[in-house]
C-alpha positions as CSV (number, residue, x, y, z in Angstrom):
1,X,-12.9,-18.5,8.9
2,X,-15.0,-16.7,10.5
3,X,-16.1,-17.5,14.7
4,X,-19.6,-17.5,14.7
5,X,-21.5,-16.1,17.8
6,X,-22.7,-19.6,19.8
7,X,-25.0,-19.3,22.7
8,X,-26.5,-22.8,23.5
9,X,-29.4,-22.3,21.4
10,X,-28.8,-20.1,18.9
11,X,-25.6,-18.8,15.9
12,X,-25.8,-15.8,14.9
13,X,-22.8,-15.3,11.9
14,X,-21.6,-12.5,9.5
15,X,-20.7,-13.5,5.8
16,X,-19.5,-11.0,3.1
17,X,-19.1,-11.5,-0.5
18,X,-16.2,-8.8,-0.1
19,X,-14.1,-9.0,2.7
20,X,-11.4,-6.5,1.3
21,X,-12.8,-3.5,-0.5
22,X,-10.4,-1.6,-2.7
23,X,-10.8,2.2,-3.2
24,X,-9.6,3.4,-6.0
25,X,-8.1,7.1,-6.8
26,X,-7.6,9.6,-4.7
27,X,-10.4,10.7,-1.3
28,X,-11.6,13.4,-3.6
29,X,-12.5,10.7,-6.5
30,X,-16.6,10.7,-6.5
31,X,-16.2,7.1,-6.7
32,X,-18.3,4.6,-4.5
33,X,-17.3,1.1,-3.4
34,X,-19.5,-1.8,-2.3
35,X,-20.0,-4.2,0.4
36,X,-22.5,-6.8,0.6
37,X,-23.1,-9.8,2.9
38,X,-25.8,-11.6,4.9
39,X,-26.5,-12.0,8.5
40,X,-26.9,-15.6,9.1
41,X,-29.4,-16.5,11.9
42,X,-29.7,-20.3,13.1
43,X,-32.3,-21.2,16.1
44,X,-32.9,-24.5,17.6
45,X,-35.8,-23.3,19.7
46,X,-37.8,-20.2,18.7
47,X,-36.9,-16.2,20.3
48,X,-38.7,-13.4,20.8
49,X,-36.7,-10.2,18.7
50,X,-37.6,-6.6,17.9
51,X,-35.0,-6.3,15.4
52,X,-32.1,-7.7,13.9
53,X,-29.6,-4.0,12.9
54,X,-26.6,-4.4,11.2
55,X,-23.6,-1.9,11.0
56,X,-20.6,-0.5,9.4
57,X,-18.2,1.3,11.7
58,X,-14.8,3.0,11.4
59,X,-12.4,3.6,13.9
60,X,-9.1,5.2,14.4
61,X,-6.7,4.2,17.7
62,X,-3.6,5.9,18.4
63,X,-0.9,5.7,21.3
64,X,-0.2,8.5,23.2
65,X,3.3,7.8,25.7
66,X,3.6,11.2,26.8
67,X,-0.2,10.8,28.2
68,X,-3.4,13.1,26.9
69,X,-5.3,15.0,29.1
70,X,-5.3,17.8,32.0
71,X,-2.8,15.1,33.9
72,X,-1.7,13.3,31.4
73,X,-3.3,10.2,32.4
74,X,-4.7,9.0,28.9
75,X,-2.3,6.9,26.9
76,X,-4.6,6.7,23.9
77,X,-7.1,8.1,22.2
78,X,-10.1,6.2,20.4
79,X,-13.0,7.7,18.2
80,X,-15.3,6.7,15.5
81,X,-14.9,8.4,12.6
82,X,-17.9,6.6,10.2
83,X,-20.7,4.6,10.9
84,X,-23.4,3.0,9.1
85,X,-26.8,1.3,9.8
86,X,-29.4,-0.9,8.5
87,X,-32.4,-2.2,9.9
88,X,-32.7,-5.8,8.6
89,X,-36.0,-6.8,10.1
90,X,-38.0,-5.0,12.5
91,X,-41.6,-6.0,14.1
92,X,-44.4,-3.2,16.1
93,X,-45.3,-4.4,19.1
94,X,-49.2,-5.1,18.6
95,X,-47.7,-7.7,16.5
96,X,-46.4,-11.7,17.4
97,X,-42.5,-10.9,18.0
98,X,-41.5,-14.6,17.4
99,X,-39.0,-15.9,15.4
100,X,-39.3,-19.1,14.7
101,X,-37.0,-22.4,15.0
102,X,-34.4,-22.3,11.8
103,X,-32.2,-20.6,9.2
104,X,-33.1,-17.2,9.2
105,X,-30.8,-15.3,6.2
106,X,-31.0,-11.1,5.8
107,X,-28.8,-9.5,2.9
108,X,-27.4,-6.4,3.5
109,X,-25.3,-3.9,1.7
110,X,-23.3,-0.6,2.2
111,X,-22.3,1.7,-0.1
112,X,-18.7,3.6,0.8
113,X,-17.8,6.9,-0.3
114,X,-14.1,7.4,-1.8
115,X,-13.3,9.8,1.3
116,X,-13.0,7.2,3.5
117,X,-9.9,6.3,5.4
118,X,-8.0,3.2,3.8
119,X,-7.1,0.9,7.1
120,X,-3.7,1.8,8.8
121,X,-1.7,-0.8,10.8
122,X,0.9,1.3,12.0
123,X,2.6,0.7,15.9
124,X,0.9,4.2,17.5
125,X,-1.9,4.6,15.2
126,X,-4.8,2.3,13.6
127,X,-7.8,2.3,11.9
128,X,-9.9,-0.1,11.2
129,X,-13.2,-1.3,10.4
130,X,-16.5,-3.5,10.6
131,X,-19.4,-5.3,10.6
132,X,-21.7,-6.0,13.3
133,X,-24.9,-7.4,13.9
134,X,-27.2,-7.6,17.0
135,X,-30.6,-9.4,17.6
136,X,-32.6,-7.3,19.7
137,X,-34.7,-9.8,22.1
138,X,-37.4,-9.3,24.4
139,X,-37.8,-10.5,27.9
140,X,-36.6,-9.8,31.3
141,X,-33.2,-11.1,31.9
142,X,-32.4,-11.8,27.7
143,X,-29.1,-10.9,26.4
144,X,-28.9,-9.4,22.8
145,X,-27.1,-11.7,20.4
146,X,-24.3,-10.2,19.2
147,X,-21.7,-10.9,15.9
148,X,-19.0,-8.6,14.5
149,X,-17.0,-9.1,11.6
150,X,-14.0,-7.2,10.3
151,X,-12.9,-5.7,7.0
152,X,-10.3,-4.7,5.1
153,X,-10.3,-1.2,3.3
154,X,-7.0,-0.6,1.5
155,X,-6.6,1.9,-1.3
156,X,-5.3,2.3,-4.6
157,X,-3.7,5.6,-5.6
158,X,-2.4,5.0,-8.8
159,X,-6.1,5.2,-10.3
160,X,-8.2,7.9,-10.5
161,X,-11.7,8.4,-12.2
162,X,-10.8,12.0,-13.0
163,X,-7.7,10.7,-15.6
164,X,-10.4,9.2,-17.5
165,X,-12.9,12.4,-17.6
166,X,-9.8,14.4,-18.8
167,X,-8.5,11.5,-21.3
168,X,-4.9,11.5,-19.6
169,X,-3.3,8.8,-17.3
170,X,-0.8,10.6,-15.4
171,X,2.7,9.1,-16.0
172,X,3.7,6.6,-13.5
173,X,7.4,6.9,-14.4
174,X,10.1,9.7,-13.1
175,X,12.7,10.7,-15.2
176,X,15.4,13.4,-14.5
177,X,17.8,14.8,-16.4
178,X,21.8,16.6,-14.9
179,X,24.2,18.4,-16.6
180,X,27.4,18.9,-15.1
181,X,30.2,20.5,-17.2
182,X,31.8,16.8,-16.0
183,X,29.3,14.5,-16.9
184,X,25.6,14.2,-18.1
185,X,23.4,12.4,-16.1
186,X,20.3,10.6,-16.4
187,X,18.0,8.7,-13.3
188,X,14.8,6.5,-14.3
189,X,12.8,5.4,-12.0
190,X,10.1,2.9,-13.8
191,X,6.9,3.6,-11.2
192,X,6.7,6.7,-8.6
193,X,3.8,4.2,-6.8
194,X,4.6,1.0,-5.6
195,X,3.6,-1.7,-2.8
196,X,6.0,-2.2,0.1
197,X,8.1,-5.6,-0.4
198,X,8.8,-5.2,-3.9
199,X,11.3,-5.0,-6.2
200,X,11.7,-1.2,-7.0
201,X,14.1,-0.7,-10.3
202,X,16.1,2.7,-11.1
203,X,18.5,3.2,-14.1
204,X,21.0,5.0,-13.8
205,X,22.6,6.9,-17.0
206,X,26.2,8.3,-16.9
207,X,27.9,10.0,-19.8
208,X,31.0,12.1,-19.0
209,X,32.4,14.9,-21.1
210,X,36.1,14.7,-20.1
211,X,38.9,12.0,-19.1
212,X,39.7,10.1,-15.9
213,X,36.0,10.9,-14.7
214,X,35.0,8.0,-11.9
215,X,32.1,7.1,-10.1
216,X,32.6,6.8,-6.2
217,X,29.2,5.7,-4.9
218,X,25.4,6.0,-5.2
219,X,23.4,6.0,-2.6
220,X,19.4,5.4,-2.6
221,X,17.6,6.5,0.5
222,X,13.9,6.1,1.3
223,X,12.6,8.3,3.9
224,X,9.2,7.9,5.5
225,X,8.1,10.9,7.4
226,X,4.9,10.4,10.1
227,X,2.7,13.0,11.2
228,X,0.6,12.3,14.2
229,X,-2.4,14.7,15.4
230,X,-5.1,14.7,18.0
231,X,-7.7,17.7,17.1
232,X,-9.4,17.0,20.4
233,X,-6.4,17.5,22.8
234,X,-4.4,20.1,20.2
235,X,-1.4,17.7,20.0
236,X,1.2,16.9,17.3
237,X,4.7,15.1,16.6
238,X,6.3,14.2,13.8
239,X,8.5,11.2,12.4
240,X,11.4,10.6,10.3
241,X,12.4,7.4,9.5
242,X,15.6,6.4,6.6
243,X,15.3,3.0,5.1
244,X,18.5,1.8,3.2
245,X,17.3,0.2,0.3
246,X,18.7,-3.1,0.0
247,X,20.6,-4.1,-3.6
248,X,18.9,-7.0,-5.6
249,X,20.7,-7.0,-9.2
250,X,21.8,-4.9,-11.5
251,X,21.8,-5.4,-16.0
252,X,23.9,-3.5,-18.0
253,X,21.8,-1.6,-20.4
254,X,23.9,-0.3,-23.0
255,X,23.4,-1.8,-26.7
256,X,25.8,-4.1,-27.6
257,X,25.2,-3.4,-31.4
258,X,27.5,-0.4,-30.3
259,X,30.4,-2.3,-29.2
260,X,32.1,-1.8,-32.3
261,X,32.3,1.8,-32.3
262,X,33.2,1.9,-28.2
263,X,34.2,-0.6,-25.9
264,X,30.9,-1.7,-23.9
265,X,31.3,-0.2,-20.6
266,X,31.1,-3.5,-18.2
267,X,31.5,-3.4,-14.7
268,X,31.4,-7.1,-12.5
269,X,28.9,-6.7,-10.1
270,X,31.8,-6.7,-7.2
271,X,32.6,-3.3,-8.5
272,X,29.1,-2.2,-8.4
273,X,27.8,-3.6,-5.4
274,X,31.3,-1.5,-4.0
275,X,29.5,1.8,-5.1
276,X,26.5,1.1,-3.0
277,X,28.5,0.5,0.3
278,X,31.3,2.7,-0.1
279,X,32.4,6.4,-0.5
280,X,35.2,5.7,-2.9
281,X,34.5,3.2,-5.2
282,X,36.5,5.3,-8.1
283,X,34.9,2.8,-11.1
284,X,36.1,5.0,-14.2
285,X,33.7,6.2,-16.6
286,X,34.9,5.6,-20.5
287,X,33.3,7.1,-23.5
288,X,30.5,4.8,-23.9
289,X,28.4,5.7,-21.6
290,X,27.9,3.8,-18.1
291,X,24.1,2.7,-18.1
292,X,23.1,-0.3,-15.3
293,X,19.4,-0.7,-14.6
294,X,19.3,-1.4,-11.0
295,X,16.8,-3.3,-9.1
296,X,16.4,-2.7,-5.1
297,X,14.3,-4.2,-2.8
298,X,11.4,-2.3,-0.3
299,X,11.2,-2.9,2.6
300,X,7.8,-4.8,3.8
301,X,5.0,-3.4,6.1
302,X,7.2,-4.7,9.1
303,X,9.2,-1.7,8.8
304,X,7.1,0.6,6.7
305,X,3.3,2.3,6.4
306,X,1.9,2.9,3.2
307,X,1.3,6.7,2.1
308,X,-1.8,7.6,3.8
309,X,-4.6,10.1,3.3
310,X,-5.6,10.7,6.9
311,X,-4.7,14.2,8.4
312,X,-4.4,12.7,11.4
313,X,-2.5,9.7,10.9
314,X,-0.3,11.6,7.9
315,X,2.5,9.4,6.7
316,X,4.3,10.6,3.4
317,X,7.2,8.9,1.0
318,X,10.7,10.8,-0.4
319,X,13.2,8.7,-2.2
320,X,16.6,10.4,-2.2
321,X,19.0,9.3,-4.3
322,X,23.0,10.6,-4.6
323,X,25.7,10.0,-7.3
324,X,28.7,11.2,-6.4
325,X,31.8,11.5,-9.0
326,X,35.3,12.5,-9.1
327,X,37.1,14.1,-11.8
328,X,41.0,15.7,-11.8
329,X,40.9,19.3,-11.1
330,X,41.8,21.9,-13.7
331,X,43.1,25.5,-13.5
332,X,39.1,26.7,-14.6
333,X,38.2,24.7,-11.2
334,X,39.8,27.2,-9.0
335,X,36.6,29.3,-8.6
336,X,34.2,26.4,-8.4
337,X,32.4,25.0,-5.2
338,X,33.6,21.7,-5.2
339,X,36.2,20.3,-2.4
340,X,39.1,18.2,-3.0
341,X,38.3,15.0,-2.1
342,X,41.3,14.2,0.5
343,X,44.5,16.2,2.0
344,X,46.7,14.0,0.0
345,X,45.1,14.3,-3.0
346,X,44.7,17.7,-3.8
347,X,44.4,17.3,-7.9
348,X,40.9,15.5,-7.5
349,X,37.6,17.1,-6.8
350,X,34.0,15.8,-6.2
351,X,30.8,16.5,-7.5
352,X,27.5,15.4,-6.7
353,X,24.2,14.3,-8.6
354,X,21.1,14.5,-6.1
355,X,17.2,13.6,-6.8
356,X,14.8,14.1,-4.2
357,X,11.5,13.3,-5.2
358,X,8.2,11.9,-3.9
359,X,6.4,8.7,-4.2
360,X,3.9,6.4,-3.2
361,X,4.2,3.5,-1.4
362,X,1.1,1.0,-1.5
363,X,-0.1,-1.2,0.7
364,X,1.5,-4.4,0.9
365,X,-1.4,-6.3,-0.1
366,X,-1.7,-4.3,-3.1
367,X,0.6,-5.9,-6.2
368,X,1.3,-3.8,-8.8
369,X,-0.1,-5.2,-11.8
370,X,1.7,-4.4,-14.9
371,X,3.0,-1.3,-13.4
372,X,-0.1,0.0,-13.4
373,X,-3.1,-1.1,-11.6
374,X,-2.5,-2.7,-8.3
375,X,-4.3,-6.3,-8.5
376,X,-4.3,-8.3,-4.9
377,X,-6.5,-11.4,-6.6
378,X,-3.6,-11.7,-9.1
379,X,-1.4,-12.3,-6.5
380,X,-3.5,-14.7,-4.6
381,X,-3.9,-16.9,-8.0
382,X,0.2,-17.0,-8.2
383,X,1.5,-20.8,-6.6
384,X,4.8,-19.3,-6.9
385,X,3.9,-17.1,-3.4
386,X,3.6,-20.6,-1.6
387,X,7.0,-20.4,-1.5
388,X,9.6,-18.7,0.8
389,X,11.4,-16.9,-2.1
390,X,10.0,-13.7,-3.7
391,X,8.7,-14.5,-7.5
392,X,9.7,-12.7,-10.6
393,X,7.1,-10.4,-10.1
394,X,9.2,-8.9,-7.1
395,X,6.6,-9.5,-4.8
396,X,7.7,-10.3,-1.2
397,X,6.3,-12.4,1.4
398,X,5.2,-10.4,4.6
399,X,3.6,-11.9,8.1
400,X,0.0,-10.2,6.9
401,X,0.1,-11.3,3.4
402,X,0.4,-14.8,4.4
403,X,-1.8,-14.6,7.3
404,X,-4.1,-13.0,5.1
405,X,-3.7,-15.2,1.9
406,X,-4.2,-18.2,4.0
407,X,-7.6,-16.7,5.9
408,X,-9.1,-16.5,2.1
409,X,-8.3,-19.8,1.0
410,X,-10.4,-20.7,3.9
411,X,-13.3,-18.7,2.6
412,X,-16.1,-20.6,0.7
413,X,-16.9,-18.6,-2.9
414,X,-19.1,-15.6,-2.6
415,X,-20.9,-16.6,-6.0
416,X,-23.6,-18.0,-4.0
417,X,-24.6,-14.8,-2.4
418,X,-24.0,-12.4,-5.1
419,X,-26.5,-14.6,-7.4
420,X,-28.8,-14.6,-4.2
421,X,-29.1,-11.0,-3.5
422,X,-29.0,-10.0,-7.6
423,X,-31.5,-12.6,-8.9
424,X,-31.8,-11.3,-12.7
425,X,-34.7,-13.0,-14.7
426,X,-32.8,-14.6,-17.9
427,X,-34.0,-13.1,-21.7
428,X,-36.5,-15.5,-23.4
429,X,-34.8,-17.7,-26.0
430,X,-34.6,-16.4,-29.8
431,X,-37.2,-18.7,-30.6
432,X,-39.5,-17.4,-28.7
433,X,-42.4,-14.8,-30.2
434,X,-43.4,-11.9,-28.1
């Protein structure tokens, strides 16, 4: 909730109807959001006020260790990069000034562009946003009342206005295709966009063309990459950071109605938990054809940034993922590229499968919503999030999620303003003749 400004006589508050406003599509989308409140005003004694402004303003902080500056004697660096205002009431001065003893209530409203910055939390850099209000008094020796309020701007990407004016939805999916003259294979990874602390599954589709072909290990690597700027002192450095995805499950997908053609291909999950943390897991390949859907886990915003849109504060998502397979050489495999695997093994060579692609990753308040738009009030309405374990959904608890989850339950219902500030005269009843 909310602290209210107290100053013996007088509380001066902020409400909003919308404290986290979603933008949808990309910065270039000519899409607009809202947000709408009311500056709340209580006096137990009357004041003497020019005007009562309210604003909306954005700003980016970012660390600098090696120091900005002719010396180098700045460690950060602090602008504002949007700002809006409204004047809520405002009196001449040939007229009485008072405001009287009471509730006072002024609605407001801002309407933000798509090309806004989403909010960034990362350890160097931030931006941020909100709302403030000030009562401008009158009088020698009066101090302004002040009030500020922050928001939430988070954005997501995997809507766009402009898929809709074109009648396409671009596919959300990634599939890629290998062939080897060993083995064909197949990678599928279900959504290219998803929030930080989910589950993130990829199948994997093996089918090799000769005997005595093994798997040794696959490896799945995500690899944020920051880029940090400061136009106004001509700085730059860049980030790389690899994140491990950790292994969840795994479900064999191949159709058992098949079984009676081939032997199903069925590996325990020792075995396969043995390819993710080894080099030579050697799990043979058969003639049916080795397909496990297998489910990783994200890491949260503790560890990771979302992908951003800010030149400035530029971070950026690669998933890289390796399958590497073994197969007994052959006298055509004298010319090829491939290595033996060992010195004491100098009949088996390796071959590798390699995907790098990008993707998105969404803020962690953002829960992908049948894999396709990202729904945070969805979340919020789950009981199975009360918990310490992640739900079927694959959505994981993070520090801000719960901090934030438990900051709305604390919120009264916005209905109340929104009917207040949009009061819509009903239709007259069928019965009634014009």
């Amino acid at each position: 909730m909310p602290v209210p400004f107290l100053s013996g006589n007088h509380q001066l508050s902020i409400e909003l109807a919308e404290p986290v406003v979603i933008l949808r599509g990309q910065s270039t989308d000519p899409t607009t959001a809202v947000v709408r409140g009311e500056v709340e005003l209580l006096l137990s004694k009357p004041i003497l006020a020019s005007s009562i402004v309210v604003k909306l303003v954005g700003k980016s902080h970012m660390l600098w260790p090696e120091g900005l500056g002719p010396r180098n004697s700045k460690p950060y660096h602090e602008k504002t990069i949007h700002e809006q205002n409204i004047i809520l009431h405002s009196l001449p001065e040939d007229v009485d000034r008072t405001l009287p003893a009471g509730l006072h209530r002024w609605p407001f409203e801002f309407l933000l562009p798509n090309r806004l910055v989403e909010t960034i939390e990362d350890e160097l850099a931030k931006v941020y946003y909100y709302v403030s209000s000030t009562v401008h008094r009158i009088g020698m020796g009066t101090v302004n009342i002040r009030c500020r309020r922050r928001i939430l701007l988070l954005r997501a990407l995997s809507w766009s206005d402009q898929a809709l004016t074109t009648h396409s939805l671009a596919n959300p999916s990634i599939v890629v295709e290998r062939r080897l003259p060993q083995c064909d294979a197949s990678i599928f990874i279900e959504k290219s966009m998803a929030s930080s602390g989910t589950q993130f599954p990829i199948t994997v589709v093996l089918s090799p063309h000769q005997k005595h072909v093994h798997l040794e290990s696959l490896s799945v690597l995500l690899t944020e990459k920051r880029v940090y700027q400061i136009p106004e002192f001509n700085v730059h450095r860049g980030e790389l950071h690899d994140y491990k995805l950790p292994f969840h499950s795994a479900q064999n997908m191949a159709d058992a109605s098949m079984s009676s053609f081939a032997p199903m291909n069925d590996i325990d999950m020792t075995n396969l938990r043995r390819s993710l943390t080894t080099k030579n897991a050697h799990i043979p390949l058969t003639a049916t054809p080795f397909q496990y859907r297998f489910v990783f886990t994200l890491p949260n915003c503790v560890h990771l940034n979302h992908t951003s849109t800010y030149r400035e504060m530029h971070f950026t998502h690669f998933l890289k993922i390796n399958i590497e397979l073994s197969y007994p050489k052959n006298d055509h495999d004298d010319n090829t590229c491939t290595q033996p695997t060992t010195t004491e093994d100098q009949g088996v060579l390796r071959t590798s499968v390699h995907l790098d692609t990008p993707i998105t990753i969404l803020d962690c308040r953002l829960k992908d919503d049948y894999a396709t738009l990202p729904s945070y009030e969805a979340s919020m309405l789950d009981s199975t999030v009360d918990g310490e374990e992640d739900t079927k959904a694959g959505f994981f608890l993070c520090p801000c999620y719960l901090e934030y989850k438990k900051e709305c339950k604390q919120l009264a219902r916005p209905e109340w303003m929104t009917v207040r500030q949009n009061i819509i005269t009903p239709p007259p009843p069928y019965s009634h003749k014009s």
